[in-house]
C-alpha positions, 0 to 999 in steps of 0.5 A: 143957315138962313144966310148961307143958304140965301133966305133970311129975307124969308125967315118969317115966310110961312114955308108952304107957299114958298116957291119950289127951288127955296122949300128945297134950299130950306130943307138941305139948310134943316139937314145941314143944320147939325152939322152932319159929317155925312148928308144922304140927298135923294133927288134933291133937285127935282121939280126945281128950275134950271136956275135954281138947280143950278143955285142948288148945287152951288149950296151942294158944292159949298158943303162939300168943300167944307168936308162934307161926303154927300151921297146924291141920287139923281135922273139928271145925267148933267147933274151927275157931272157936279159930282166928284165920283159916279156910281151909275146904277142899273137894275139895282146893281153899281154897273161903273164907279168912277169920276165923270172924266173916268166914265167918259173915258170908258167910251172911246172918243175915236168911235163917237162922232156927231154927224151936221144933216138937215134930215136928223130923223131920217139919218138916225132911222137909216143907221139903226139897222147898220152893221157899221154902227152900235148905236145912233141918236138925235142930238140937237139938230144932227145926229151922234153915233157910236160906230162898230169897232173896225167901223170908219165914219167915211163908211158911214157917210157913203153909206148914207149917201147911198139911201139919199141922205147927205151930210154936210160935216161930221167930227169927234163928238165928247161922250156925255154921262148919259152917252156912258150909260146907255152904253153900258146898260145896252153892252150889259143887255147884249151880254144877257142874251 
């Protein structure tokens, strides 16, 4: 276990003044040790850096291609995408279950477009009270928006251009998980109204 998981140099370290990322190498190492046919990780990669989160789930993944089922919880939407299949959970309740791809799928890329301003504050602000849109959110330096069904992103452009607010281009935008799931959790809130 030392070496699959990439510290036998550091089998004689006392293991509470190693750093974050190898305390939590070691413990999926102590929980793989029996050989368990099913390993439960609650937030295994919290408190880790990019790197070693990424180091991590290569373990993750090296276990479960050995035949491993691993249950994982984690808040970090882009780590939910390592996984083969997705239960994302609101209000204790499974709200979608499928794999990444499937999920992303549940979002129809034709209504999601991601619009190029250099005013990405201002344009989110002016589209959160539009009828021509479900939502919109800064994302990087523009701004994604999920429009209304009926809804074309011309309309959306004029509009802005109407308040002042220009954009210089506009495309189809790939759903993330976290895109998924503030859809789904907001439709579900809609619902409860």
């Amino acid at each position: 276990m030392l070496e699959l998981f990439g510290l036998a140099a550091r089998k004689d370290q006392i293991t509470g003044i190693l750093p974050g990322g190898l305390k939590q190498r070691l413990a999926l190492a102590c929980a793989a040790l029996h050989e368990p046919a099913v390993l439960f990780l609650d937030e295994p990669t919290s408190g880790v850096d990019p790197v070693a989160r990424r180091n991590f789930w290569g373990l993750i993944r090296r276990l479960a291609d050995s035949g491993k089922t691993i249950f994982v919880t984690t808040h970090y939407m882009d780590e939910a995408t390592y996984c083969d299949r997705l239960a994302l959970m609101h209000r204790g309740r499974i709200i979608a279950l499928d794999t990444p791809d499937g999920l992303r799928g549940r979002l129809d890329s034709d209504r999601l477009i991601g619009l190029s301003t250099s005013a990405p504050g201002q344009v989110s602000e002016a589209l959160a009270g539009s009828e021509l849109v479900n939502d919109a959110w800064i994302a990087g330096r523009g701004v994604n928006v999920l429009l209304r069904s009926g809804s074309q992103p011309q309309d959306v452009v004029a509009g802005l251009r109407g308040v002042g607010l220009e954009v210089q281009s506009l495309g189809p935008v790939q759903p993330s998980i976290e895109d998924v799931f503030v859809t789904l959790i907001e439709a579900e809130e809609e619902s409860l109204q």
